[in-house]
C-alpha positions as CSV (number, residue, x, y, z in Angstrom):
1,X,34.4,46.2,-45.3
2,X,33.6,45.4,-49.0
3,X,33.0,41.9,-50.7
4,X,34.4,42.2,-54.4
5,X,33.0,38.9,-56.7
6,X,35.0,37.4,-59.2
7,X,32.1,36.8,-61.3
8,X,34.8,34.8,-63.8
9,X,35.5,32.0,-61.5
10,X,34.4,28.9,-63.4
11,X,33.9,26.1,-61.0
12,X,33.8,23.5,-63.8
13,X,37.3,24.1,-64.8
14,X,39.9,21.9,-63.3
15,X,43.0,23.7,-61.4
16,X,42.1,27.2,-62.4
17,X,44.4,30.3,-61.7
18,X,43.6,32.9,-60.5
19,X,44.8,36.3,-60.8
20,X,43.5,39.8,-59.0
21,X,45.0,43.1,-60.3
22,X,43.6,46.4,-59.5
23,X,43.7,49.5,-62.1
24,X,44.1,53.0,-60.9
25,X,44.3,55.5,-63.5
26,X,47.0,54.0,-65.4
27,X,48.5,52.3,-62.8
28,X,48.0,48.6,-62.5
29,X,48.9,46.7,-59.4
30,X,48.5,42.3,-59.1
31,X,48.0,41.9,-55.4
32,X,46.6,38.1,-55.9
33,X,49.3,36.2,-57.8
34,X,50.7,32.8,-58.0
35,X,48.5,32.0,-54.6
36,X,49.6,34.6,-52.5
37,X,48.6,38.2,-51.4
38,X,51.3,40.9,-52.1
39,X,51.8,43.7,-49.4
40,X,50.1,45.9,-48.7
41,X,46.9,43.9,-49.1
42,X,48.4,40.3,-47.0
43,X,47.2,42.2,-43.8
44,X,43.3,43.2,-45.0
45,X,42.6,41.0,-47.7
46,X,41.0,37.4,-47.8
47,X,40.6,35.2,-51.0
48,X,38.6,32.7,-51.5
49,X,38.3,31.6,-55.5
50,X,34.5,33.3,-55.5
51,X,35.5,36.4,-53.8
52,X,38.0,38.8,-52.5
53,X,37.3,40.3,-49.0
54,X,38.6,43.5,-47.6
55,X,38.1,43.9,-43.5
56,X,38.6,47.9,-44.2
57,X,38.8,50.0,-47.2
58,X,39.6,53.2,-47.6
59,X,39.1,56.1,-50.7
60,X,42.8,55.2,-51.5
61,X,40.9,51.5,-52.8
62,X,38.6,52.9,-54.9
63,X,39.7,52.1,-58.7
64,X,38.7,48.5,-60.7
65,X,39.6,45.1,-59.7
66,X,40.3,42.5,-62.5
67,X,39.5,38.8,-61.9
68,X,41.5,36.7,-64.1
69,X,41.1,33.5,-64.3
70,X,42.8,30.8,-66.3
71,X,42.0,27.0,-67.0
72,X,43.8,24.1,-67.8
73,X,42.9,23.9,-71.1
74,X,44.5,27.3,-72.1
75,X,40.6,28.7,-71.4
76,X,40.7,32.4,-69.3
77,X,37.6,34.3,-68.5
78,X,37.7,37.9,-67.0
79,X,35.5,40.0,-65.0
80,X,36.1,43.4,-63.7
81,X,34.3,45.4,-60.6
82,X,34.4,49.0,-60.0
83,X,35.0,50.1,-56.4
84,X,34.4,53.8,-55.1
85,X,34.8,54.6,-51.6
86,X,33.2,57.4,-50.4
87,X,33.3,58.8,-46.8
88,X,36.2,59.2,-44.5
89,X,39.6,59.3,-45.6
């Protein structure tokens, strides 16, 4: 399992969005969006505003995840985490 923070979560702000992407060499994947998990991740993945938690992850996950988070006031903050998963495949 891995917890991944989302270190740009700004609790004062009212009504923030937020928005999870991951980057894999130049692929880029949202797989938080609008309030909703996209596949493949629905089944694995919980969100909460803080933090984004996998119940298994595999090498196939390891890459950057972007935390984007926009405010009402036009404000956005960004944080990214780099993942690497080493072991079994």
């Amino acid at each position: 399992a891995a917890d991944i923070p989302c270190a740009a979560f700004q609790s004062g702000w009212s009504n923030p969005r937020i928005e999870w992407k991951f980057q894999k060499g130049s692929s880029l994947v949202l797989f938080y969006y609008g309030g909703e998990l996209t596949e493949p991740y629905k089944n694995r993945v919980q969100f909460s505003p803080t933090t984004i938690h996998f119940s298994t992850v595999t090498r196939e996950d390891t890459g950057k995840y972007i935390c984007e988070v926009v405010g009402d006031g036009s404000q956005i903050a960004k944080s990214e985490v780099n993942l690497i998963v080493q072991g079994a495949a």
